[in-house]
N, C-alpha and C positions, 0 to 999 in steps of 0.2 A: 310627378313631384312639383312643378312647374307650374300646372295646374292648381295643386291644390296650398301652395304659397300663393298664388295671383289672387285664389278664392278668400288668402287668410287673409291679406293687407286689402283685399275690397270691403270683406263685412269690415275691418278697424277701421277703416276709412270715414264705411257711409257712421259708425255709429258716431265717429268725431263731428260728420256734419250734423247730423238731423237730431241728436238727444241733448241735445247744449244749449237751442236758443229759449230767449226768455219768451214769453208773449201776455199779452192784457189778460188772458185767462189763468194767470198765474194773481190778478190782480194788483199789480206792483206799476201800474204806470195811469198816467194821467188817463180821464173818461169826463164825461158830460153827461149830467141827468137831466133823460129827453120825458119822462112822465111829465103831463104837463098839471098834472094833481100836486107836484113835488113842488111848492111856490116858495116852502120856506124850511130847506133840509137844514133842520137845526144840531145834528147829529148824525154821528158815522160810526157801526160796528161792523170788525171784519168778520164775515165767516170762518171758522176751520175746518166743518163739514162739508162745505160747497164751495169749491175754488172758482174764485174769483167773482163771490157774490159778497154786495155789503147791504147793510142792513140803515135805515133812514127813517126818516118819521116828518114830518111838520110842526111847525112852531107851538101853533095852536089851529090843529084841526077839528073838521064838525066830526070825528069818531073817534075811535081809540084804533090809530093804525098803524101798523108797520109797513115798509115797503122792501121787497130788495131786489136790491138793482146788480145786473151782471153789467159787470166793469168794462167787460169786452164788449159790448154794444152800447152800453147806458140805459137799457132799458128796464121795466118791472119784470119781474120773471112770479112774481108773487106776493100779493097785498096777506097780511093778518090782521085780522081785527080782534083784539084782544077783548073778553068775555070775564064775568067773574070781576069785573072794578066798578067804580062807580065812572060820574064825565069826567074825564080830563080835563086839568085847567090850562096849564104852563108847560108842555112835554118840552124839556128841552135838552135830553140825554139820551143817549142808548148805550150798553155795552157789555160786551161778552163775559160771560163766567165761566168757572170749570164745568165740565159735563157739558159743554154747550147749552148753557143756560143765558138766554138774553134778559137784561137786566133797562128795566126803562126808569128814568128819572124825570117825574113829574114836580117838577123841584124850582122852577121858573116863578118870577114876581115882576112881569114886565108893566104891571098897573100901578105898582105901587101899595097891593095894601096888604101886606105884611101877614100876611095867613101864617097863622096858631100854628100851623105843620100842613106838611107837604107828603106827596106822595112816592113810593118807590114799586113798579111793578116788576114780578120775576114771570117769564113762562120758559117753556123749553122748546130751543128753535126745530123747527121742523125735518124731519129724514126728508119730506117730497118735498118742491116748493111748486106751490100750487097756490091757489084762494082759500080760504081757510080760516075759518073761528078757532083760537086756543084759547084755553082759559090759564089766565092770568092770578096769580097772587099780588094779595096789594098790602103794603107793607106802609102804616101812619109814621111819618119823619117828623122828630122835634129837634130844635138846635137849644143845647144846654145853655146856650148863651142871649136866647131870642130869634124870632122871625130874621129873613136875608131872603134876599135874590138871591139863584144859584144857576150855574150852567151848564156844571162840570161834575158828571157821575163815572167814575171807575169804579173797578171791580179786580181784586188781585188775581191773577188767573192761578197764582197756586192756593194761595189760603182763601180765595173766596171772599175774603172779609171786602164790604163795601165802604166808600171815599165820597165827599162833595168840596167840593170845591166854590167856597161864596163869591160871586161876583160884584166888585167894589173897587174902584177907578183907582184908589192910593193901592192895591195890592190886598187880598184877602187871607183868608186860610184853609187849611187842609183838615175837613172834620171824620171822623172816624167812627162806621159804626159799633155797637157791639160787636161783641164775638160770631153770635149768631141770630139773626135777626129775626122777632116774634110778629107772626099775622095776627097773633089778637091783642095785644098790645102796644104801646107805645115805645119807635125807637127812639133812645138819645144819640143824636152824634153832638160827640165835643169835637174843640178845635185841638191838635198838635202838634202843626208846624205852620208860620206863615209863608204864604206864597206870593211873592211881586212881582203880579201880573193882575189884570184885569179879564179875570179870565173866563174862555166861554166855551172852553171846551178842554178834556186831557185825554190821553189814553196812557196805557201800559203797555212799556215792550212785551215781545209775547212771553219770555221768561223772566219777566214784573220785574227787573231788575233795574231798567228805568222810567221814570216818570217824566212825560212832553206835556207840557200844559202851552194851550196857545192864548192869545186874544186879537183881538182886532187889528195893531197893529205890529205883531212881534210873536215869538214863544219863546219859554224854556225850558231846557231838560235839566231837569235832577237824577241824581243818583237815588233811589230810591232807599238803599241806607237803612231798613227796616222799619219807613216811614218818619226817620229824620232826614229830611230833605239837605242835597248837598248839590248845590249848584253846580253843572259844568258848563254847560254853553246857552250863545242866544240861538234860535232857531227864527228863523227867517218865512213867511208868509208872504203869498199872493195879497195883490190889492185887490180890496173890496169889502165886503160885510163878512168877514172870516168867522165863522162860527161853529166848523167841526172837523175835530183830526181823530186818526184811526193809525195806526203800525198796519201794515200791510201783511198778511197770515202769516209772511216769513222772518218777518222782521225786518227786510229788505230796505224799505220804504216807510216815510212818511205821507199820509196822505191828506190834503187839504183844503175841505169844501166849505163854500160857503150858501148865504142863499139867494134868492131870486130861483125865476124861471129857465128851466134849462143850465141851472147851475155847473159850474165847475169845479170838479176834483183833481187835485195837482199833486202829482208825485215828485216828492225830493229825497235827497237822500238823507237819512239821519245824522244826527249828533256823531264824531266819531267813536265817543266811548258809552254811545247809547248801546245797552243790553238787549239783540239781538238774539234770537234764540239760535244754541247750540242745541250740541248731538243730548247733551245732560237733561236738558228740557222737554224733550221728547217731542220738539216741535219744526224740528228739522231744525237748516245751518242756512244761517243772511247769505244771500248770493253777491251783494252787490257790496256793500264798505264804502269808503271814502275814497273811491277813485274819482269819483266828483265828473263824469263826461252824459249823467242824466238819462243811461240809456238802461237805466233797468237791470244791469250785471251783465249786459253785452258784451264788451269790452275782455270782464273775468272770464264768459263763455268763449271769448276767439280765443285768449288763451289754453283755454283748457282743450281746444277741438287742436291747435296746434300742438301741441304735446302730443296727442294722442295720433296725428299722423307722423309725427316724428318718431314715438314707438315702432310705426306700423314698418317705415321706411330699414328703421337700426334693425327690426326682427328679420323684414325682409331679406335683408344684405345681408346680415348674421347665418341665417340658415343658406341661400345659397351659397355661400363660403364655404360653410361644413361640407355640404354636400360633393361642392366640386375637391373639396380634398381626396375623399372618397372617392 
């Protein structure tokens, strides 16, 4: 008996140690992008099929590329070159949709001249990642209200419906597109709600429930509010040329790249009453919250491995009690 109490509080033990800690292959903590093709990552989408891989592009590259990078090394694990569009002008967006659809915004006006409409490409991210042609849908963007520079493409990860975000120094707006949006046609996105930020990049918690818009020196989250925006906090950026944020696949984390060579992605922790995906979202539960010590939900894991030897100890003692009664 003796035996097989030592055997029951050693398996509780090792499972307190070893299934609780966080690590980069969860993608939730800081990385460096070592591709040296990567000169101007203008944009950040996180995987949910392949942990701890994110998805990047260039500002304006000689192809139509995607890249993704695993977090846990920084490196390319697989380029796409996307097929079925025409050249890229301005790529300055990526981001995730339902079904795992990646969604590229070709939406950028960094010359100045005001193009008639803009580009949004959808393909569907890859089961392998590997080198790889996908073909692409390309989707004509008009703004109800006239041409704009733009930086900033979401995508709701429950209704699908797509967002731009105009980029303008006094604070822009949030445009909206159709319902559902036509390859052979022309889409209109109107504007909604405005946003006071100069902004160059947003993402959505994974259960769209809040909205992070960053720019160069600052972000804010909104409450997404069924796209009437409601302010809750500032969100705080790395210095430097900031120019793309992503929710980390758990919602854990904010993460925040900018560009140059060898750039850096920065994990912080979100907004406290940023939406976070729960059990309801089917996208798994935030590990980390606002304990603010930057380690990725460490802290939450020593907790939980402590309980869990504390069980093992109470059950311990508990049954040889009984037994010496007996």
């Amino acid at each position: 008996m003796r035996r097989l109490l030592a055997s029951l509080a050693g398996v509780l033990l090792v499972g307190a140690f070893t299934a609780v800690p966080a690590s980069a292959a969860d993608g939730n903590e800081d990385f460096t992008i070592k591709d040296p093709r990567i000169t101007e990552s203008s944009g950040l989408a996180a995987s949910r099929q392949h942990p701890g891989i994110y998805w990047t592009h260039n500002d304006q590259d000689e192809g139509a590329y995607l890249y993704a990078v695993d977090s846990s090394t920084g490196e390319t694990v697989a380029t796409i070159t996307m097929t079925g569009i025409g050249t890229p002008r301005d790529v300055e967006a990526i981001a995730m949709g339902p079904g795992n659809e990646i969604y590229v915004g070709d939406i950028g006006d960094n010359d100045g001249v005001e193009w008639p409409y803009v580009w949004v490409y959808r393909l569907p991210e890859p089961k392998t990642l590997k080198d790889q042609s996908i073909r692409a849908t390309q989707y004509v963007v008009k703004y109800s209200d006239g041409p704009r520079d733009a930086e900033s493409l979401v995508v709701h990860p429950k209704t699908g419906r797509v967002y731009i975000i105009d980029k303008q120094e006094d604070g822009g707006h949030l445009y909206e597109s159709p319902a559902k949006l036509s390859a052979s046609g022309t889409n209109v996105f109107k504007p909604i709600t405005p946003v006071d930020l100069w902004a160059t990049d947003a993402t959505f918690s994974p259960d769209g429930r809040t909205l992070a818009v960053r720019g160069y020196f600052g972000g804010i989250a909104y409450d997404w509010n069924g796209g009437k925006l409601k302010r809750l906090e500032r969100i705080s950026v790395p210095l430097g040329q900031g120019e793309s944020v992503s929710y980390s696949p758990d919602g854990s984390k904010l993460m925040l790249g900018s560009e140059g060579a060898g750039s850096a992605v920065v994990a912080q922790d979100p907004p406290e009453d940023a939406g976070s995906s729960d059990s309801s979202s089917g996208s798994g539960s935030s590990a980390s919250g606002g304990d603010g010590d930057g380690n990725g939900g460490s802290s939450g894991d020593i907790k939980v491995g402590a309980v869990a030897v504390a069980v093992a100890c109470v059950l311990l003692f508990g049954v040889r009690r009984l037994f010496r009664r007996r």
